[in-house]
C-alpha positions, -999 to 999 in steps of 0.1 A, spaced: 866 -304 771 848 -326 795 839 -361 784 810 -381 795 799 -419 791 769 -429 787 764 -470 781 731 -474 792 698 -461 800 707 -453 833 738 -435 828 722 -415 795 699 -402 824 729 -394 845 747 -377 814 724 -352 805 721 -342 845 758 -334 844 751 -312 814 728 -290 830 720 -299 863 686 -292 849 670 -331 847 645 -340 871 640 -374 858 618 -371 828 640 -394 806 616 -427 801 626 -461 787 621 -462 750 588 -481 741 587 -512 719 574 -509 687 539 -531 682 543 -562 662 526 -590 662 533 -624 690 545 -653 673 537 -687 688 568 -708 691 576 -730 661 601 -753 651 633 -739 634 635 -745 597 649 -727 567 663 -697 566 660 -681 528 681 -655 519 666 -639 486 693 -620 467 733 -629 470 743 -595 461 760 -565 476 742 -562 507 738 -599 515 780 -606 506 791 -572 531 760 -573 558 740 -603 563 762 -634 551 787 -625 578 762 -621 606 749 -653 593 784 -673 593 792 -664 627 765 -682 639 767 -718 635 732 -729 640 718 -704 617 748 -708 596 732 -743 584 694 -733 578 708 -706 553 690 -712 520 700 -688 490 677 -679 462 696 -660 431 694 -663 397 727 -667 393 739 -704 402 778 -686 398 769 -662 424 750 -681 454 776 -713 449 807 -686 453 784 -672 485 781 -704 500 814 -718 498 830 -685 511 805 -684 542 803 -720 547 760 -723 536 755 -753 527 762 -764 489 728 -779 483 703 -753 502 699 -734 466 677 -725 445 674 -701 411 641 -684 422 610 -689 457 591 -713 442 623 -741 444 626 -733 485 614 -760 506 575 -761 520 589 -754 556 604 -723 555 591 -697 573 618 -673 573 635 -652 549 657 -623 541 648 -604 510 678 -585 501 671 -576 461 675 -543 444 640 -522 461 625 -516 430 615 -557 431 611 -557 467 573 -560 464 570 -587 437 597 -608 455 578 -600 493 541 -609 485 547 -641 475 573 -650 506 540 -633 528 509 -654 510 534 -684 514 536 -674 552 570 -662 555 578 -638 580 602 -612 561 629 -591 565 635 -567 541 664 -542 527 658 -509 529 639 -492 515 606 -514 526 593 -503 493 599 -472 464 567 -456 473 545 -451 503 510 -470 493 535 -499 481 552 -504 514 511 -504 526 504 -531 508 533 -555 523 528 -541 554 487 -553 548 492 -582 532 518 -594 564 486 -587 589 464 -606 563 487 -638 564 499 -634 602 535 -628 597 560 -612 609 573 -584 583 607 -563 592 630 -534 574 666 -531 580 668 -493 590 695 -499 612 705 -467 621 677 -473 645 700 -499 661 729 -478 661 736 -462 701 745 -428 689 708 -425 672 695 -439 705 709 -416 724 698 -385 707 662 -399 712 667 -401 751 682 -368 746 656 -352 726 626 -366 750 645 -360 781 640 -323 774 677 -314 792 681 -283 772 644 -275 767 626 -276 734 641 -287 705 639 -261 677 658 -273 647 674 -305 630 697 -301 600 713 -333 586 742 -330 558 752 -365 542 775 -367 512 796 -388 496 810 -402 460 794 -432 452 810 -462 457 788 -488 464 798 -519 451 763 -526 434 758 -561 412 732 -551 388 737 -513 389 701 -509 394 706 -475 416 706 -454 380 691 -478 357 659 -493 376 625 -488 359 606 -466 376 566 -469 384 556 -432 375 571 -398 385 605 -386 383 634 -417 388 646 -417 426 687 -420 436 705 -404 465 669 -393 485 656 -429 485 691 -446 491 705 -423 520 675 -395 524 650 -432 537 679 -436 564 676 -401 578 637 -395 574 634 -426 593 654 -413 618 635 -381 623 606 -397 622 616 -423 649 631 -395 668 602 -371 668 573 -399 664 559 -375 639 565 -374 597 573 -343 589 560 -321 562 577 -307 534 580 -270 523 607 -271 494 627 -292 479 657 -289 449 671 -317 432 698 -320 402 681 -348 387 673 -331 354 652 -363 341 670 -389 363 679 -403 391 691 -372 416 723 -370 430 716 -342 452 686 -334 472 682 -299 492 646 -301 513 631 -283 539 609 -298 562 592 -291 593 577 -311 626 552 -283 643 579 -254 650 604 -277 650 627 -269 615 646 -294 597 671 -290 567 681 -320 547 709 -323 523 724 -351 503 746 -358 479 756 -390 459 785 -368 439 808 -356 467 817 -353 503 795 -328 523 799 -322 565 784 -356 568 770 -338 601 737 -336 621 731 -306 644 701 -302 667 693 -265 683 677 -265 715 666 -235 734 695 -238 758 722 -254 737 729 -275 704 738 -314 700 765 -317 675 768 -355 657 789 -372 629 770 -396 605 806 -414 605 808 -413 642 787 -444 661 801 -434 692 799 -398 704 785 -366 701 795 -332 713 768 -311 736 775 -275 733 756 -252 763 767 -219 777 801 -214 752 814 -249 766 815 -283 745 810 -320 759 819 -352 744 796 -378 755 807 -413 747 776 -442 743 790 -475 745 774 -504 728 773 -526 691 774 -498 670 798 -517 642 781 -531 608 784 -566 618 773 -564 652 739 -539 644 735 -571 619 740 -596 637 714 -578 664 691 -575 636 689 -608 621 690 -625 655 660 -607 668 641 -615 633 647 -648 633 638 -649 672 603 -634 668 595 -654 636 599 -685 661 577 -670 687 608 -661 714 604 -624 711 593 -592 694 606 -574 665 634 -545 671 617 -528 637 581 -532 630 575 -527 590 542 -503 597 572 -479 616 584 -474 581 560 -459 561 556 -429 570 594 -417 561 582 -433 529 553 -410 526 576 -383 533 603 -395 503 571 -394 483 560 -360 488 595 -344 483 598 -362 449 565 -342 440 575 -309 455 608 -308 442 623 -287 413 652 -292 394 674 -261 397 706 -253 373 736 -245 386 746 -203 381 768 -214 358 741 -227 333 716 -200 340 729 -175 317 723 -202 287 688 -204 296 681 -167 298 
């Protein structure tokens, strides 16, 4: 088995040539996503709304490591327990706190909002008619026309306004968008994605199964891991796909397994999830002349199958969950002062939403043989 690297641009180009000998350079640089220019300011606070599981594992350690950033860090939680334990574990400073937005000082212009999603617009709009560029958790919103109206009401008030789908920002997904638009083993004809796992998130309020919901049927695993993937393929193809079919186990609540079909012109795509138990955790794209094979576990490397022969191609790069935040919070904070543009543009992120939407409404709940005959 023949193993390639590939740890840029350059040498992605120069990987898929090996594989084929078919390239004839149609790879392209990967555009950046619109946003809107900052003019340079003066660095002020830096509010972190929420000092839950997210913030404690993800973005107070990128934070910490950075010294200078380290001491703008404001936290905002209704819980003076929690955000005094935060700040004395990463070193914030003691006396940057407040129990809600309203006590954070006049001059920031900066914040992370990392609260359960189904609060993600009351706690956004205000941060935005204040001014405050925003970066938010995933998922930008619960529904599609929701994460519109941040997404408008950012334009409206000239800020900056961000979502932390960092799979975006992890190599391996960068990668199989080079691959996909180098066109090195012709047209791509099918995606399918398997992600599964028990849950084990180490959630504060438990909000995942217990969050009120808006109207419809209660979302779980689709909107947790299902936004990560869509947003992918969406990313990937620069198209939303449309959705055929979809079964779900929710029976009246929150799902823990989703089954859809989707499709992107001829090109097929098969999505499964699972909040209950391990599944392949796998992604598999068919070309016409071969098929990519990917872990969702795996940052690094896929394996390239043409002809009855397998490749490994290594990426290099910060694929590690610090590092990707780190990348992520750096480049926020950098546009917000007017010294760059945002990696993730909110507007990028509603279409996987409208997606999400439609396969709540298309989806049935089917039960398991083992019920049917109770039902007959």
């Amino acid at each position: 088995m023949m193993e390639i690297k590939a740890a840029s641009s350059m040498a992605r180009i120069q990987a898929f040539r090996r594989l084929d000998r078919v390239i004839a350079g149609q790879s392209k640089p990967r555009k950046k996503l619109p946003g809107i220019k900052m003019s340079l300011v003066t660095p002020g606070p830096l509010a972190v709304i929420g000092c839950g599981a997210i913030s404690e594992s993800y973005y107070f350690p990128a934070l910490a490591q950075d010294p200078a950033l380290r001491e703008r860090v404001w936290l905002v939680d209704p819980s003076e327990e929690r955000r005094s334990a935060a700040a004395r574990r990463f070193g914030f400073p003691l006396d940057q706190q407040s129990g809600d937005i309203d006590g954070l000082p006049e001059t920031t212009r900066a914040a992370i909002n990392a609260t359960p999603s189904h609060i993600h617009v009351a706690t956004t709009l205000p941060l935005l008619e204040r001014g405050v560029g925003v970066l938010v958790e995933k998922p930008l919103a619960e529904f599609a026309d929701d994460a519109l109206k941040l997404v408008e009401a950012a334009d409206r008030h000239q800020c900056l306004l961000s979502v932390n789908q960092f799979r975006r920002l992890r190599p391996i997904n960068a990668f199989v968008r080079d691959f996909i638009k180098s066109g090195s083993l012709g047209a791509l004809q099918s995606i399918t994605w398997r992600e599964g796992h028990k849950f084990d998130w180490p959630t504060q309020s438990g909000f995942y199964f217990r969050r009120p919901w808006r109207d419809g049927r209660p979302r779980g695993a689709l909107l947790d891991i299902g936004v990560h993937v869509l947003d992918l393929v969406c990313w990937w193809l620069g198209k939303a796909p449309t959705v055929s079919k979809a079964v779900m186990d929710s029976y009246g609540g929150p799902e823990g397994y989703v089954d859809a079909s989707l499709a992107v012109e001829s090109i097929d795509i098969r999505l499964q999830i699972s909040f209950h138990a391990k599944l392949a955790n796998s992604f598999e794209l068919v070309f016409e002349r071969g098929v990519l094979h990917g872990s969702t576990t795996d940052s690094d490397q896929v394996e390239i199958e043409t002809a009855g022969k397998r490749r490994i191609v290594t990426v290099g790069g910060a694929g590690d969950w610090t590092g990707i935040a780190a990348t992520l919070v750096g480049n926020f904070v950098a546009a917000v002062e007017g010294r760059g543009e945002l990696l993730i543009d909110a507007r990028s992120v509603v279409a996987p939403l409208t997606v999400i939407d439609r396969i709540y409404e298309v989806a049935v709940d089917e039960l398991p043989d083992c019920y049917k005959e109770w039902v007959a």
